[in-house]
N, C-alpha and C positions, 0 to 999 in steps of 0.2 A: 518249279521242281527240277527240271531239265538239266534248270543253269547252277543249281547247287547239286546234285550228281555229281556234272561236272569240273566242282571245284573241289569234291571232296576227292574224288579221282585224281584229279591235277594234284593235290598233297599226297597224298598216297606215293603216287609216284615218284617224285620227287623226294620226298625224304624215303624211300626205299631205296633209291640211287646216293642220296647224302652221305646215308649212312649203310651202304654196301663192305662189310670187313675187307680191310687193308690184310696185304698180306702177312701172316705171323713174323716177328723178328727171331732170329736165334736169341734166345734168355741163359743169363750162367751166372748166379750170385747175386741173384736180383737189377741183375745190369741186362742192357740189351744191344746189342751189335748195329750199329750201324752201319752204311754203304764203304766208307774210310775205313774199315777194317778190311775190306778184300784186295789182295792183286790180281788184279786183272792184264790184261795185254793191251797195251793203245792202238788207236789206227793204224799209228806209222810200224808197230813194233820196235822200236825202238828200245822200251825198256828191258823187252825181251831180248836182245837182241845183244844190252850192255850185262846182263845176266850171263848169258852165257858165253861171251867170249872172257868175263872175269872165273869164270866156275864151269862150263864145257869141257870136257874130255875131246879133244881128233877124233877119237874114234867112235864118239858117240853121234847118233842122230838127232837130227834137231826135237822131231816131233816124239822121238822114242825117251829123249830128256827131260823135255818139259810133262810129257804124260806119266815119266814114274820122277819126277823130282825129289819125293817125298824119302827114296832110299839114298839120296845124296848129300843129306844135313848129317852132320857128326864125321862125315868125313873129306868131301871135297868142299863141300858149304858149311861154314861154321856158325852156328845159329848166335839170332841178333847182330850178326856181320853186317856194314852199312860202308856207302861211299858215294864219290863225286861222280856224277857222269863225264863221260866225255867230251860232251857239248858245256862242262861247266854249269852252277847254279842251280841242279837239281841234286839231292842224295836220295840214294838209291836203295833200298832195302828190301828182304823177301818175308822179312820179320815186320809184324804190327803188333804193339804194346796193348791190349786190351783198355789200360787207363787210358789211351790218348783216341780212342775209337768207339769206346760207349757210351750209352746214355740211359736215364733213370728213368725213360719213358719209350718204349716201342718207335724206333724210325728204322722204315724200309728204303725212304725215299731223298735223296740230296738234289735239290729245286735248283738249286746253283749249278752241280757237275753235273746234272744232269743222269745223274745213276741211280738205280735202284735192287735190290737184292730181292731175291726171295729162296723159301727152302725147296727143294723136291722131293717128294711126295717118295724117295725111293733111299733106302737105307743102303750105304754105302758094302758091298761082298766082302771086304777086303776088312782087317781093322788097323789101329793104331801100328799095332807090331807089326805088321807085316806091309803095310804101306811107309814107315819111318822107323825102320828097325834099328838106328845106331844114334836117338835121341834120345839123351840121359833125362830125360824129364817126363812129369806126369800127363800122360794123356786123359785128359777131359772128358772130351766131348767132340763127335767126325757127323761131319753131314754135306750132302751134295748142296749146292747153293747155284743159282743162276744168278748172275752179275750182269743188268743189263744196263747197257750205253744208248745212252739216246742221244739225237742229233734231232736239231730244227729242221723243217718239213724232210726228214728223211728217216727210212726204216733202221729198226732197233738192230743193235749186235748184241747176241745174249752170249756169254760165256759162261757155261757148265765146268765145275771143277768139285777136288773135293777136297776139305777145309778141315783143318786141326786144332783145339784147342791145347795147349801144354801149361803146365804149369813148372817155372823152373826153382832152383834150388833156391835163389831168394823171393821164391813167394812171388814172382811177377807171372803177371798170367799172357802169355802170346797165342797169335792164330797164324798157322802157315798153311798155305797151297803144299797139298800132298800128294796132287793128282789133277793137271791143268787138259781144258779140254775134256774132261769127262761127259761119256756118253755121245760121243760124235757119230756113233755109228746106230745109237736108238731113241734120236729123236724122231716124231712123229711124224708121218707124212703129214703133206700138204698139199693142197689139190694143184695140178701141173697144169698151168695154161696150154690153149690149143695154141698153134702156129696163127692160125688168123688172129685169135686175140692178142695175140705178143706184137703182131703185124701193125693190128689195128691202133694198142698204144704206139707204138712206136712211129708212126705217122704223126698223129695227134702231139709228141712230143718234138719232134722237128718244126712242127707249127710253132710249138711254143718257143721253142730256142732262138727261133726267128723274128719273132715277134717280144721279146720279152722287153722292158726295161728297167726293173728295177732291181735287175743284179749288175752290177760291174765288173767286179774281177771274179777272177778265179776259187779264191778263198769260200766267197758263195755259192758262185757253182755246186763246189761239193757235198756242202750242204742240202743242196738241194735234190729233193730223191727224183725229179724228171730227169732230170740230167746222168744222174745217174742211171737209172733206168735207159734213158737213149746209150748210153755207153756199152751195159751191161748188155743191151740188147744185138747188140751192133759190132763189138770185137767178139774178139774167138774167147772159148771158155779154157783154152790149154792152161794147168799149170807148167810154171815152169821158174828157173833161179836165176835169177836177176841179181844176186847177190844184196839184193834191197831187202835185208836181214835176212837170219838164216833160214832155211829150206825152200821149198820149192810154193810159190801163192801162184794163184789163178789172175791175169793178166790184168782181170779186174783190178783186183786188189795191189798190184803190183803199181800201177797208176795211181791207183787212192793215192799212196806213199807219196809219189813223187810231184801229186798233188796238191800234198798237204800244208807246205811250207811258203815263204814268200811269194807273193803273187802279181803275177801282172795284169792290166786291164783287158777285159773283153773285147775282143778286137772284130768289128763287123763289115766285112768289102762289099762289095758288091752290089750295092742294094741291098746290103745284108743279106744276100744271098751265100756268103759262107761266113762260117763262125770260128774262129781261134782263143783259144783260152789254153793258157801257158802258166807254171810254178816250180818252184825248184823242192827240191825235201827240204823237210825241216828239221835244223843243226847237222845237214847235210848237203849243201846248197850247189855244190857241183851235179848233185843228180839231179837229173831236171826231164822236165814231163811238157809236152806240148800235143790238144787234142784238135786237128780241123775237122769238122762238122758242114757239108755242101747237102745245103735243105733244098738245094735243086734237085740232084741226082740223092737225096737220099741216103749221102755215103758218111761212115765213121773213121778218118785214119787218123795216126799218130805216131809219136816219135818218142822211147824211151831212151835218154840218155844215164850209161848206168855204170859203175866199175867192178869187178872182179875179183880187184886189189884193193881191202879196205886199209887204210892208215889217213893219218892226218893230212895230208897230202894229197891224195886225193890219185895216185902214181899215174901218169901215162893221160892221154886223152880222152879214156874212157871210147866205149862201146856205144850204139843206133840199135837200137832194135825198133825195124819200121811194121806198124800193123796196119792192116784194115780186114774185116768180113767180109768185103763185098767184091775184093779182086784176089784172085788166087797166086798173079806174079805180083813184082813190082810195078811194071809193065803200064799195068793196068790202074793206077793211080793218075791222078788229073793233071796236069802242066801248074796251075795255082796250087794243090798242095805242094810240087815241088819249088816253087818261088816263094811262097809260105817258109819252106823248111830252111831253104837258103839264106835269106834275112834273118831268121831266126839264129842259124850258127853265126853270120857274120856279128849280129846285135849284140850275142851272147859271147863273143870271140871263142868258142868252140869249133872244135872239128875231131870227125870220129877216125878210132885207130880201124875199127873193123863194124861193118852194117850187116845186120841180118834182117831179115823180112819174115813175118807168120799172116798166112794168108787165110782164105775160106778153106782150105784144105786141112787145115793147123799145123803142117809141114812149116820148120822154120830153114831158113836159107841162107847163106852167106852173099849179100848180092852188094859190095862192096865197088867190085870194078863200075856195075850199073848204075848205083849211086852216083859216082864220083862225078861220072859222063854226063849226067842227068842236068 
């Protein structure tokens, strides 16, 4: 009797998880929106990035742009405008065709990109006219949507915006971003790990970086959320502008970027006792990103190579910006990272016009002569 209990229990559960509801899709004329109908931001920003230096105003803010975009179409953005990136091979658009993005069946989720949408439970303040007031076209239908990115073993990036239905004068139906980043300021807490616990992964993560074998290059790496985690845990949290798209990211993310593109091998000295992992951006290959990791002393530093000057070209030698957590000068950095950093310029045929340093303090420094000497 026991043993069929527990088998009727085992179904039970199991198809109560089967068939758990998927999240609703946005529905509009018996069609339903799929994940390809949203823009979202990439890793690198990148797209963002060719956006706004085609349609940006000088004098507008990055983040004050993309968060009211929506009063920009009909006059600086001309709707259904499309074009080439700058890196070539992609076109770029802020417009999506509803025929080339729905479907006759409920899909939240793209198994391929890796993305998935869902709606928010929260009715947009603002409406159609007053969020895209100079769009000669019929408004639909507005709703907040989260857009999430997912990455193999690494945590999700959800991007909150709010989303427009039009319908234009020959009857084509489009969805535009009318409001990117929405609600950044009322998502919900999240419980704050203590100091010891951040401590304690972060040990346990230098184990693994050290012992690991089945990542090779860098490209993995970032994939991987330990690694990230060690990173995350270990540089400073400053935002700041790097010119690695526009406004100011958190150093974090500033790295992702210059992480993201061609990659070189895992590099392990020492008895693998230190670790190197090195990448340039990508469709931006002069910016380059190099992390050493010493699971002896427990230390994070690294080298942003980054320019000020965007054109094709790349102008000038570009900028060092040297970090690490765990030493407040230069100074204080290992003799091996700076023989690390050195072969690195030499391999790369680089050399910096000017080094700055951001330390455990997050004071950033001009420490250029100290460099040189070094």
């Amino acid at each position: 009797m026991s043993k069929i209990i527990s088998l009727i229990l085992f179904v039970f559960i199991h198809c109560s998880t089967s068939f758990a509801e998927e999240p609703a899709a946005w529905k509009i004329d018996d069609e339903y929106l799929t994940p390809k109908c949203f823009l979202y931001e990439w890793m690198s920003s990148d797209n963002f990035e060719e956006f706004f230096n085609r349609y940006g105003l000088e004098n507008k803010k990055w983040d004050d742009w993309w968060n009211n975009i929506g009063k920009y179409y009909g006059k600086q953005i001309s709707v259904e405008d499309s074009f080439e990136a700058s890196w070539g091979k992609d076109t770029l658009s802020l417009t999506r065709y509803l025929k080339d993005c729905t479907s006759p069946e409920p899909v939240t989720k793209d198994e391929v990109k890796l993305l998935s949408y869902s709606i928010v439970d929260v009715t947009p303040e603002e409406s159609c006219k007053s969020l895209a007031p100079n769009i000669i076209a019929k408004c639909l239908d507005l709703k907040v949507v989260n857009v999430v990115e997912s990455f193999p073993a690494m945590s999700s990036e959800v991007h909150t915006s709010i989303y427009g239905i039009f319908e234009l004068m020959g009857k084509n139906k489009i969805i535009l971003p009318l409001k990117m980043n929405y609600l950044m300021k009322k998502k919900t807490e999240t419980k704050v790990q203590t100091k010891a616990e951040i401590e304690k992964i972060s040990l346990s993560n230098f184990e693994w970086i050290k012992n690991q074998t089945k990542l090779s290059n860098t490209n993995q790496l970032i994939f991987e959320d330990r690694f990230l985690k060690l990173l995350e845990y270990n540089i400073s949290s400053q935002s700041l502008y790097l010119g690695l798209g526009k406004g100011k990211k958190t150093l974090f993310k500033n790295l992702r970027v210059v992480l993201g593109g061609p990659p070189d091998k895992i590099e392990y000295l020492s008895n693998r006792r230190y670790v190197v992992a090195n990448a340039c951006r990508g469709h931006s290959c002069p910016e380059k990103g190099l992390v050493f990791i010493d699971t002896g002393r427990k230390e994070v530093a690294g080298v942003i190579r980054h320019f000020f000057i965007h054109d094709l070209k790349m102008s000038g030698e570009g900028d060092f910006l040297i970090f690490s957590k765990n030493h407040k000068t230069l100074n204080g950095l290992s003799d091996m990272f700076f023989k690390v950093v050195k072969e690195w310029i030499k391999e790369k045929k680089i050399s910096p016009t000017k080094v700055r340093f951001i330390g455990s303090d997050d004071s950033i420094n001009d420490v250029t002569k100290k460099f040189l000497n070094k």
